[in-house]
C-alpha positions as CSV (number, residue, x, y, z in Angstrom):
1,X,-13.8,17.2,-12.1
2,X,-17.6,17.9,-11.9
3,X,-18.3,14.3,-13.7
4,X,-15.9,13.2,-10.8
5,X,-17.8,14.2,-8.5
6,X,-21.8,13.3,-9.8
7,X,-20.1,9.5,-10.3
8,X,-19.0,9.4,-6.8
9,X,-22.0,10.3,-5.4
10,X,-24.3,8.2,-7.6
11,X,-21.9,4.9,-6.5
12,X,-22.2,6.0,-2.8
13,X,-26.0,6.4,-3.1
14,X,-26.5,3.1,-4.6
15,X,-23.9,1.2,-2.2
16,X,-25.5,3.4,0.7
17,X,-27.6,0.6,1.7
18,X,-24.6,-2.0,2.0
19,X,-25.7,-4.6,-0.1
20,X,-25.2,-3.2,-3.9
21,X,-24.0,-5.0,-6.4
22,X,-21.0,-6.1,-6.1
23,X,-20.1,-4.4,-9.1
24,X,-21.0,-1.0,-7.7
25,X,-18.9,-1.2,-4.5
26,X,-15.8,-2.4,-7.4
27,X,-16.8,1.0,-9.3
28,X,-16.6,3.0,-5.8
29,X,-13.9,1.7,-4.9
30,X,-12.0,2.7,-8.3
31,X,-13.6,5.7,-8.4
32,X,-11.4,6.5,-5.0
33,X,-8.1,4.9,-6.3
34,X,-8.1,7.1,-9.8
35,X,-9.1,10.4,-7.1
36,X,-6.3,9.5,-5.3
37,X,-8.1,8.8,-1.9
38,X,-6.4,5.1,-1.7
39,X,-7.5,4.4,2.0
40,X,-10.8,4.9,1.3
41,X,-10.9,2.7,-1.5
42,X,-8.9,0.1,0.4
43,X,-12.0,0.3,3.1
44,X,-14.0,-0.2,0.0
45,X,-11.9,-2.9,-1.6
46,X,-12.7,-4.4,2.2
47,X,-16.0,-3.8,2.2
48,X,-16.3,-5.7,-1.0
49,X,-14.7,-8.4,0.2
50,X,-16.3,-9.4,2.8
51,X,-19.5,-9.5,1.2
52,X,-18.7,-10.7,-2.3
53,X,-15.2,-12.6,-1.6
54,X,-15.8,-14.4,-5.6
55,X,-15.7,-11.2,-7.1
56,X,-12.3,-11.6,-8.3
57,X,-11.3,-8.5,-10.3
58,X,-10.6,-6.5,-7.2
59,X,-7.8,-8.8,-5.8
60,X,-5.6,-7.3,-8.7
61,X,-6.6,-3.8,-8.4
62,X,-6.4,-3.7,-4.7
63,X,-3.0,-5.2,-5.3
64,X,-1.9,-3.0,-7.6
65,X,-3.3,0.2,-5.7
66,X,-1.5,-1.5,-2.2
67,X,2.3,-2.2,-3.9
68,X,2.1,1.0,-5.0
69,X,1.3,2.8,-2.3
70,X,4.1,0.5,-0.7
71,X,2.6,-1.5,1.2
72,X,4.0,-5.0,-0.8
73,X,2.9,-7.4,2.0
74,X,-0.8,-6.5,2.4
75,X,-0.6,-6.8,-2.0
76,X,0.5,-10.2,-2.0
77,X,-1.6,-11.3,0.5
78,X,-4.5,-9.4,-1.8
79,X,-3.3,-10.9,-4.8
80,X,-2.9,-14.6,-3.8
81,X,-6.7,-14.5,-1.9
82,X,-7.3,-13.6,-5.7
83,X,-5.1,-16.4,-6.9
84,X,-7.6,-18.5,-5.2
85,X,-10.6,-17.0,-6.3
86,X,-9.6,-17.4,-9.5
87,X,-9.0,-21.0,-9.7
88,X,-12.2,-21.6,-7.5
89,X,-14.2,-19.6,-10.5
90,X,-12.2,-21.3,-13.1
91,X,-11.2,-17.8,-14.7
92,X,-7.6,-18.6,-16.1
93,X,-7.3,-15.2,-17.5
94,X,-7.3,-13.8,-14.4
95,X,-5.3,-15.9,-12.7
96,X,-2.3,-15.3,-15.1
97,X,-2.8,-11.5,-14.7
98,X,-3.2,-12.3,-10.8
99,X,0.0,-14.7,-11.0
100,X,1.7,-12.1,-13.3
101,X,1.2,-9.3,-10.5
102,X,2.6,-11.6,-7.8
103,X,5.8,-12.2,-9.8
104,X,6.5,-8.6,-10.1
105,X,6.6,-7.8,-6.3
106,X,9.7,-7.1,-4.9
């Protein structure tokens, strides 16, 4: 748990300032979701979105992370924003996992 721990704190440091890599608030935010602490990787996911709304692996994950904590509306709205992003970027392989995710809600 003590790696746990030194991770999240380095990806707060660096994302501190508010405008990391975009990479870095994805890593924070994931770093919440596997500790469990799902709303504040959601503010995360958000935070993430606003500034880097091309970054288009966190539309699945957020997703994901959303349908299972229930929440299937606020997912499929997450995962068709990323439907979108995909096709803007031209990244096919994340649209089918994107498209794939989407088919699967209930």
């Amino acid at each position: 748990m003590a790696a746990l721990s030194k991770r999240l704190e380095f990806l707060r440091k660096i994302t501190a300032a508010g405008q990391a890599d975009p990479f870095a608030w994805y890593g924070l935010a994931m770093e919440y979701r596997s500790l469990d602490r799902k709303d504040e990787a959601l503010t995360t996911f958000e935070t993430l979105r606003s500034q880097a709304p091309d970054y288009v692996p966190m539309y699945l994950m957020c997703g994901q992370m959303l349908e299972s904590m229930g929440r299937v509306d606020e997912a499929r709205a997450w995962l068709d924003s990323g439907v979108q992003a995909a096709r803007t970027k031209g990244d096919g392989h994340a649209l089918s996992e994107l498209e794939a995710a989407l088919a699967t809600l209930k």
